[in-house]
C-alpha positions as CSV (number, residue, x, y, z in Angstrom):
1,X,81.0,139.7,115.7
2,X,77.8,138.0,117.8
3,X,78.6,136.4,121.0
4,X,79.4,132.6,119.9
5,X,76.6,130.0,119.9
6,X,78.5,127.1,121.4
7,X,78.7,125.5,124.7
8,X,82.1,125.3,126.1
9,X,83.8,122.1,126.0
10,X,84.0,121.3,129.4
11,X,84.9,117.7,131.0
12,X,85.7,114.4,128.8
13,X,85.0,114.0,125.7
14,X,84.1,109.7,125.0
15,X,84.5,108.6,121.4
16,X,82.9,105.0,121.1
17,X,83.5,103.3,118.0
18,X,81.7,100.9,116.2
19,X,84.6,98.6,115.3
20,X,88.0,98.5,116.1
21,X,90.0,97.2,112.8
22,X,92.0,99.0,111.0
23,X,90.4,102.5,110.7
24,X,89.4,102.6,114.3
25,X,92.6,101.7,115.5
26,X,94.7,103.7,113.2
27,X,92.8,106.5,114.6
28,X,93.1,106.0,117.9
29,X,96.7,105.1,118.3
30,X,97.3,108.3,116.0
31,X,95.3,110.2,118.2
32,X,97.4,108.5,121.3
33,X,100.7,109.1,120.0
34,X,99.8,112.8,118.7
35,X,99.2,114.2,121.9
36,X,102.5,112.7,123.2
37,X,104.0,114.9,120.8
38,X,105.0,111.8,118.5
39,X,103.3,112.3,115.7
40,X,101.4,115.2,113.2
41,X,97.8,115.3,112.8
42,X,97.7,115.4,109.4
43,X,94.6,115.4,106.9
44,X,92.6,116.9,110.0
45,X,90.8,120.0,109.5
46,X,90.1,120.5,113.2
47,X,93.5,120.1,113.9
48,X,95.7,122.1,111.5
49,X,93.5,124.4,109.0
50,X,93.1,127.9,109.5
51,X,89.8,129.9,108.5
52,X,89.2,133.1,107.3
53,X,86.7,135.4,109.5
54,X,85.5,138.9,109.1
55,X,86.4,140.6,105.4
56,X,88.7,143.1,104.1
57,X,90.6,144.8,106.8
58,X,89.0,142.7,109.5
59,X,89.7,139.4,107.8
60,X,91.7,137.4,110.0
61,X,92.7,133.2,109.8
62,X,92.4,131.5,112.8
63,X,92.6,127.9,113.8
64,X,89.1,126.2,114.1
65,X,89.5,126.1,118.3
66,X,90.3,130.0,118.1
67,X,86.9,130.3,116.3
68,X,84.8,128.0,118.5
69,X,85.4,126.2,121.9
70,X,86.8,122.8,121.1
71,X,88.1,119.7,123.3
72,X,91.7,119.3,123.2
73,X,93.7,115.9,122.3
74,X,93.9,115.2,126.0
75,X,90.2,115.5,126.8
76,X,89.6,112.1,124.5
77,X,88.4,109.0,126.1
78,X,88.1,106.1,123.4
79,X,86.2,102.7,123.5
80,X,85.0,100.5,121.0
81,X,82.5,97.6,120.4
82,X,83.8,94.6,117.9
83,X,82.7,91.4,117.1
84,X,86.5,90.1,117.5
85,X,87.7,90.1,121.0
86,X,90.8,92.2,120.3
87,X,92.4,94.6,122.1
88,X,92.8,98.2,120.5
89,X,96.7,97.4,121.1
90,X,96.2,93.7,119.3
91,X,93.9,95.4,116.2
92,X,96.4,97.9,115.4
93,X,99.3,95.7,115.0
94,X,97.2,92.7,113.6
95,X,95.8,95.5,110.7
96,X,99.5,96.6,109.5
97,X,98.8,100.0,109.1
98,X,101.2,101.7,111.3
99,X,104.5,100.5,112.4
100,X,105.3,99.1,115.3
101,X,107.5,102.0,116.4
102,X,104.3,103.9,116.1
103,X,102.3,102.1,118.1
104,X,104.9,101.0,121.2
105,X,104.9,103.8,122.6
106,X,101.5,104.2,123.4
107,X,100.7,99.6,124.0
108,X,100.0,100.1,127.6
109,X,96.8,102.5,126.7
110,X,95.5,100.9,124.0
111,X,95.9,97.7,125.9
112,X,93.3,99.1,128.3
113,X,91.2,99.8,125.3
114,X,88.7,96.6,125.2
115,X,86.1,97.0,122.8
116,X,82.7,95.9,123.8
117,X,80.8,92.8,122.5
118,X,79.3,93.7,119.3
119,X,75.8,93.7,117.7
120,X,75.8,91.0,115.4
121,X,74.0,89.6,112.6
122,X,75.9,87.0,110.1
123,X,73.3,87.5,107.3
124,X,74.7,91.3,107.3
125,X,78.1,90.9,107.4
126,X,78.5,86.9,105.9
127,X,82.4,87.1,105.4
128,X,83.4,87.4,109.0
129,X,82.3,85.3,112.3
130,X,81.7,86.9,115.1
131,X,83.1,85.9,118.5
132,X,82.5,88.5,120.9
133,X,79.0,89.2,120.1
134,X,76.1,89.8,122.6
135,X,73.7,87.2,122.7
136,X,71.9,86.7,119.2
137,X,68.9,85.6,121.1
138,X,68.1,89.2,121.5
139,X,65.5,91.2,119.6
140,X,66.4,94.3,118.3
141,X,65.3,96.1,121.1
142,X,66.5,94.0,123.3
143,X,70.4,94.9,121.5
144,X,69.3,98.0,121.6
145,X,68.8,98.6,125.1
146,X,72.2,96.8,125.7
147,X,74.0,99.0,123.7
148,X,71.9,102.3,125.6
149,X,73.6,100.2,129.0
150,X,77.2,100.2,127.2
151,X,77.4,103.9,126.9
152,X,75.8,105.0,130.1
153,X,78.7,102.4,131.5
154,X,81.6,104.0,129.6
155,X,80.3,107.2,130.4
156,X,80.0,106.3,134.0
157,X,83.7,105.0,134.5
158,X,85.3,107.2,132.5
159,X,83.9,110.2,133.8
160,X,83.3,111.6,130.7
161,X,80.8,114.6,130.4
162,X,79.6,113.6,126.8
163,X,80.1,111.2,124.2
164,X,79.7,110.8,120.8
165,X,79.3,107.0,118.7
166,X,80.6,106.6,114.9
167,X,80.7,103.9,113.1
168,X,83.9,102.7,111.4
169,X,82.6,98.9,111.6
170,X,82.2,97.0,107.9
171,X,79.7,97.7,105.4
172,X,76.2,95.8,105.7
173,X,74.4,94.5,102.9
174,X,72.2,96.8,101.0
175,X,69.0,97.4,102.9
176,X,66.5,99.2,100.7
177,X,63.9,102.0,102.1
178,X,61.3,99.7,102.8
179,X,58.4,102.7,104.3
180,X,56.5,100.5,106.2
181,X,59.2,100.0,108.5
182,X,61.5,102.9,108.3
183,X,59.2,105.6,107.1
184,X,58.0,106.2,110.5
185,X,59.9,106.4,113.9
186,X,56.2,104.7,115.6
187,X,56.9,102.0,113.3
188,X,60.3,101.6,113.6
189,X,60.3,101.2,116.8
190,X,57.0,98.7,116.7
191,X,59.6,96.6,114.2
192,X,62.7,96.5,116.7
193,X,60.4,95.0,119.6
194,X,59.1,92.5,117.0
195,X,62.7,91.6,115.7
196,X,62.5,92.5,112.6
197,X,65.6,91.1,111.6
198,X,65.0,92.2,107.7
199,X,64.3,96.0,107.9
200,X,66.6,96.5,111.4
201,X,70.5,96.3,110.7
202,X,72.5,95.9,113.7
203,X,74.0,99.4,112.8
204,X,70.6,100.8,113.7
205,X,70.6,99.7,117.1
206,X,73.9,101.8,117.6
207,X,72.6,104.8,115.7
208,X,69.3,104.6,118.1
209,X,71.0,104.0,121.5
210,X,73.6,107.0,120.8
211,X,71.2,109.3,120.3
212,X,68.7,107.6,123.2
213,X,71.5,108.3,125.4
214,X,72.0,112.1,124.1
215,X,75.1,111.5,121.5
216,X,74.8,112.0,117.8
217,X,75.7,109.6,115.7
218,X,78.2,109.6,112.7
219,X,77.5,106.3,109.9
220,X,80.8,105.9,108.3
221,X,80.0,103.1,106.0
222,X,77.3,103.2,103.2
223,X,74.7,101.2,105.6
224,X,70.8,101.9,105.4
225,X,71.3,103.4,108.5
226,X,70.5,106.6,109.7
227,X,69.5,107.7,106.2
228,X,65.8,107.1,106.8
229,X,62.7,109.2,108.3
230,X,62.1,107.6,111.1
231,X,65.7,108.3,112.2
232,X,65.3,111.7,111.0
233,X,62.1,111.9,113.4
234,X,64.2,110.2,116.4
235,X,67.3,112.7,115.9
236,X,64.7,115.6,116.2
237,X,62.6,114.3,118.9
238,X,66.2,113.8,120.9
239,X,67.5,116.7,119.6
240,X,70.7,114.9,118.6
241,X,73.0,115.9,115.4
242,X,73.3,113.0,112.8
243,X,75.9,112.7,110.4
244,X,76.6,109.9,107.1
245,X,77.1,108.0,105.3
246,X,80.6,106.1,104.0
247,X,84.1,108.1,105.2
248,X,85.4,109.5,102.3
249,X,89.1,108.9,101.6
250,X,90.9,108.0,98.2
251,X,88.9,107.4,94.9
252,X,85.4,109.2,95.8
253,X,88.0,112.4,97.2
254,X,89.4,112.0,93.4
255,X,86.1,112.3,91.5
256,X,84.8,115.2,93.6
257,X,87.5,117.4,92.8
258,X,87.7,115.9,89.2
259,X,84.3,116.4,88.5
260,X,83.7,119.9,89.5
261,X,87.1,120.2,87.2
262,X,85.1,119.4,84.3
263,X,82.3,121.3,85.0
264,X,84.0,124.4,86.1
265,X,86.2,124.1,82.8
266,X,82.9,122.7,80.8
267,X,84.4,120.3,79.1
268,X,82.4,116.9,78.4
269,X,82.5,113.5,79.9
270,X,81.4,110.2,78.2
271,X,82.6,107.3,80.6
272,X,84.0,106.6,84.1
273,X,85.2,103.5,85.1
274,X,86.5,102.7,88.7
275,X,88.4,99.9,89.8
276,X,90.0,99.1,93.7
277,X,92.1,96.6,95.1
278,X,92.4,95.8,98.8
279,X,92.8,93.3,101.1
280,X,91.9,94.5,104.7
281,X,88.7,93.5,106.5
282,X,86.5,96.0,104.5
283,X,88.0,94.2,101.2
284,X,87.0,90.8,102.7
285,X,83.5,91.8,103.2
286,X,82.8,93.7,100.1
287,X,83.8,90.6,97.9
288,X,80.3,89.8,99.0
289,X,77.8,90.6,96.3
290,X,75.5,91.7,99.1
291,X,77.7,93.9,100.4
292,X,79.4,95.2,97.5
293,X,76.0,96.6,96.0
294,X,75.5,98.7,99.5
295,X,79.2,100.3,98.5
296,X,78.2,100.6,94.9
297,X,75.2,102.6,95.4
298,X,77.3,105.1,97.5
299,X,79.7,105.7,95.0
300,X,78.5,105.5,91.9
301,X,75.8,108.7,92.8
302,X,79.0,111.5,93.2
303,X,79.5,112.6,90.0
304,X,75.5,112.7,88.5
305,X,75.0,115.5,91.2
306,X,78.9,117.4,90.5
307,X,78.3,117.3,86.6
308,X,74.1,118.0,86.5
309,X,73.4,116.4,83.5
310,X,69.7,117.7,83.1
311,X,71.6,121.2,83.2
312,X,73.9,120.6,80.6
313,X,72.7,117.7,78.6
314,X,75.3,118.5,75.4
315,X,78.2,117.5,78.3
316,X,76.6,115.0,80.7
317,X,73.9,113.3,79.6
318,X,75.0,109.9,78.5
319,X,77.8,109.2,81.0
320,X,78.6,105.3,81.1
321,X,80.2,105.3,84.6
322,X,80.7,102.1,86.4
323,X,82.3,101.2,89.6
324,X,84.3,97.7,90.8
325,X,86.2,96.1,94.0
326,X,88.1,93.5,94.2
327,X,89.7,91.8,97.2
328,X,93.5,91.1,96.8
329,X,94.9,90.0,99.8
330,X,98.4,90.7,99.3
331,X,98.1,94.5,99.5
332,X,96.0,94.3,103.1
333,X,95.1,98.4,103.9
334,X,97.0,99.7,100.7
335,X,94.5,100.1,98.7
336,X,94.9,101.0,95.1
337,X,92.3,102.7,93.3
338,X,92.1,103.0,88.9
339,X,90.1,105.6,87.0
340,X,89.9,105.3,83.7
341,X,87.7,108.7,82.4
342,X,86.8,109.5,79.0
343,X,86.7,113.0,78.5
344,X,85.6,115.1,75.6
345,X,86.7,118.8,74.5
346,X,86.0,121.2,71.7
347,X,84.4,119.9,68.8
348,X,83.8,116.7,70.6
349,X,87.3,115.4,70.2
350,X,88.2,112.8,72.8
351,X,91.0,112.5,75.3
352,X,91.7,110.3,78.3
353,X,92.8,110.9,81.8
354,X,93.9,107.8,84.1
355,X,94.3,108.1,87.7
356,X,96.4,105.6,89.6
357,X,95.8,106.3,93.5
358,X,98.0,104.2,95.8
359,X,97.1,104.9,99.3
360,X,96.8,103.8,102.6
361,X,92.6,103.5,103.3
362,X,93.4,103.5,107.1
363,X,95.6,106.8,107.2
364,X,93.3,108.7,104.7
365,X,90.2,107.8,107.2
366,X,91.5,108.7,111.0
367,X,91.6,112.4,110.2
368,X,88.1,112.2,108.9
369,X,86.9,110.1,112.2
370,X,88.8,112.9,114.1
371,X,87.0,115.9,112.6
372,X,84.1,114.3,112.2
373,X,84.0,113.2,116.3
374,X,84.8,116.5,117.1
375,X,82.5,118.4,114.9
376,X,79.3,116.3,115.7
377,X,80.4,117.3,119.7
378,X,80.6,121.2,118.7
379,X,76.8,120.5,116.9
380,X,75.8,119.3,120.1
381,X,76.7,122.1,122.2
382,X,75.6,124.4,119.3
383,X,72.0,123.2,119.5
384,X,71.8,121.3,116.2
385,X,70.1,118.5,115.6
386,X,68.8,116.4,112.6
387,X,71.0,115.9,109.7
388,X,74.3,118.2,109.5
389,X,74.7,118.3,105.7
390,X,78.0,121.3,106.6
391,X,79.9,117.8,107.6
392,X,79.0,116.6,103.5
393,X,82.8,117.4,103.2
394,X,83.8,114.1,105.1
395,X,81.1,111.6,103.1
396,X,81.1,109.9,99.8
397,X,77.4,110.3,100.1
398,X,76.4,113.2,102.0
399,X,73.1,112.6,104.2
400,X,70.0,114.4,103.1
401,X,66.4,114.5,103.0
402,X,63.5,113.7,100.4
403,X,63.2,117.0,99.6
404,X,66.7,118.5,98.4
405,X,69.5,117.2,96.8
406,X,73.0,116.9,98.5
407,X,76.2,118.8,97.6
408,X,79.0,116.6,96.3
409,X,81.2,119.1,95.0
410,X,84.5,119.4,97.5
411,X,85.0,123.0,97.4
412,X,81.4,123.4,97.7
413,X,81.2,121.2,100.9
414,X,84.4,123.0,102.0
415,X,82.7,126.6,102.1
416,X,79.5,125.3,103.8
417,X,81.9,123.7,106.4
418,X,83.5,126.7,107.0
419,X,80.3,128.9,107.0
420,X,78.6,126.8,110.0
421,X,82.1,127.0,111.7
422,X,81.8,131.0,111.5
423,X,78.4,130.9,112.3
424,X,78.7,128.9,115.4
425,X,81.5,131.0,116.6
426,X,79.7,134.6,115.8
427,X,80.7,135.5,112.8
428,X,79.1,136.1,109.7
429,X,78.9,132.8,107.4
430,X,80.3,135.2,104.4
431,X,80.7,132.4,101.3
432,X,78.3,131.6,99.1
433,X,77.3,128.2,97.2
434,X,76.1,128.2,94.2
């Protein structure tokens, strides 16, 4: 064993989030009433998985914090910024998620938890109206530098010692690569001081003030976001970790394990079709055409890269797979996701599978905003920067760059999690991928 490559966690840890509906606050009244000794952290990785380092009569399993130095519960300071005036206390029982015996006994700190005024733009977001918005007058910069003044603030009063920004807010409309703009950071930043309102979401002031203010950045939605060159360039040139895109909780979890199923087993698929229901904010927004494509585009590229159709055309070549979501009120954050797959086997003869996956989007997502908090902290003090593709395992569609493709396979993401883990703690990353 080599002496560990990580900082030690020293101070406060301040997790700003971008939003505070129902993920947000989900995950930080979880968070709240887990450290009171209320509550289980489970789904987290972080939290309650143990690893394997060293082989053969040296193996040993050891929790994550055993492996590498790694804030505790009580060492988290949240904050938020929304576009509703809410209170963390006032989102969590407005979203429905938990109950209110799990969120009592922790009102009086998430009462203190006021998020922010958000960055807003209606032309990204059209099915919500913003109220507690900083002034739309502002140029992109402009936001910018107000959001750069919002976490030096927190950081300030809350005396924390680093911070990290993710962004569980709803999903913009689709912004294609557009190079001129986003293909250099020079540019980039020559477009935010002009107000390019077209090329420059309002997630991309966040993701620029974190890491202009030294904390990475995690995209949680499938936003053009971070996802581009010139942020690739500014997360270098900062030497700040970034992490993306879209959480990844109930349907896409399905087809990554089902799809490296098939392939593992070789057996063919013809057709995928995907269907959700929900009626939360995130449904609301996504019954927006505009919005909905952003989402599609996320999940309909999982299985292509899982099944590798140019490698084995006779299985995966002509796969009809298309993907739909519809907002149903009724069922708020329960969301219920359909898979209808057409699967073939020897001699060609086909067979069905259906999936029916009733779960809660809220609960599935605040272990994944946990880890992923945590583990873009521990890049930090490991000296990493750019795009963290060992945190694929918590993202329907795992940041890359031009020049390789990502890894969508679960088990596959799983191994290269657990290989950087050992790495940064001084051991030998011993798994392969293949």
């Amino acid at each position: 064993m080599e002496q560990s490559k990580v900082k030690p966690a020293e101070g406060r840890l301040g997790i700003l989030c971008v939003g505070l509906g129902a993920v947000s606050s989900t995950f930080i009244t979880g968070t709240l009433m887990i450290r009171k000794g209320l509550g289980k952290p489970v789904g987290s990785i972080t939290q309650m998985a143990k690893i394997r380092v060293g082989r053969g009569d040296d193996a040993q399993y050891k929790h994550v914090s055993e492996i590498v130095s790694m804030p505790t519960l009580d060492d988290i300071v949240f904050g938020a910024w929304d576009i509703l005036p809410d209170n963390a206390f006032e989102s969590a029982m407005h979203a429905e998620v938990l109950r209110d015996r799990d969120i009592y006994p922790v009102k009086e700190e998430l009462e203190k938890i006021v998020p922010m005024k958000g960055v807003y733009d209606p032309n990204y977001v059209k099915a919500l109206d913003g109220t507690w918005v900083k002034n739309p007058a502002l140029t992109r910069w402009e936001l910018t530098e107000e959001v750069r003044n919002d976490i030096r603030t927190f950081k300030q009063e809350h005396g924390c010692s680093r911070v990290v920004v993710i962004w569980a807010a709803s999903t913009e409309i689709y912004v294609p690569r557009y190079d001129a703009v986003h293909g250099s950071l020079e540019a980039f930043e020559e477009a935010m001081k002009a107000d390019d309102r077209e090329h420059i979401a309002p997630s991309m002031c966040y993701a620029y003030a974190a890491m202009a203010e030294g904390a990475p950045f995690i995209m949680g939605a499938p936003n053009t976001c971070v996802d581009i060159p010139a942020m690739w360039q500014f997360a270098e040139k900062t030497c700040m970790p970034i992490a993306g895109k879209d959480f990844k909780t109930g349907q896409t979890m399905m087809k990554t394990v089902l799809s490296a199923a098939f392939r593992t087993r070789m057996l063919g698929v013809s057709g995928w079709f995907s269907t959700n229901i929900l009626g939360n904010r995130d449904g609301l927004v996504l019954d927006v055409p505009e919005n909905f494509k952003t989402k599609e585009v996320s999940k309909l590229g999982v299985i292509d890269t899982i099944l590798k159709g140019d490698e084995y055309p006779d299985l995966y070549s002509d796969i009809f797979h298309k993907v739909r979501i519809n907002y149903y009120p009724p069922r708020n954050d329960d969301k219920e996701g359909w898979d209808n797959i057409d699967i073939f086997g020897w001699m060609g003869y086909p067979m069905q599978i259906k999936v029916d996956f009733l779960c809660k989007d809220s609960i599935l997502a605040a272990p994944l905003l946990l880890d992923l908090s945590l583990l873009s902290d521990l890049a930090v003090r490991a000296g990493k920067s750019g795009i963290q593709t060992w945190l694929s395992f918590y993202l329907k569609s795992p940041m890359h760059d031009d020049e390789h493709t990502p890894v969508h396979d679960l088990f596959q993401q799983y191994t290269m999690l657990k290989n950087a883990i050992r790495e940064m703690g001084g051991y030998e990353a011993d798994e392969e991928i293949d």
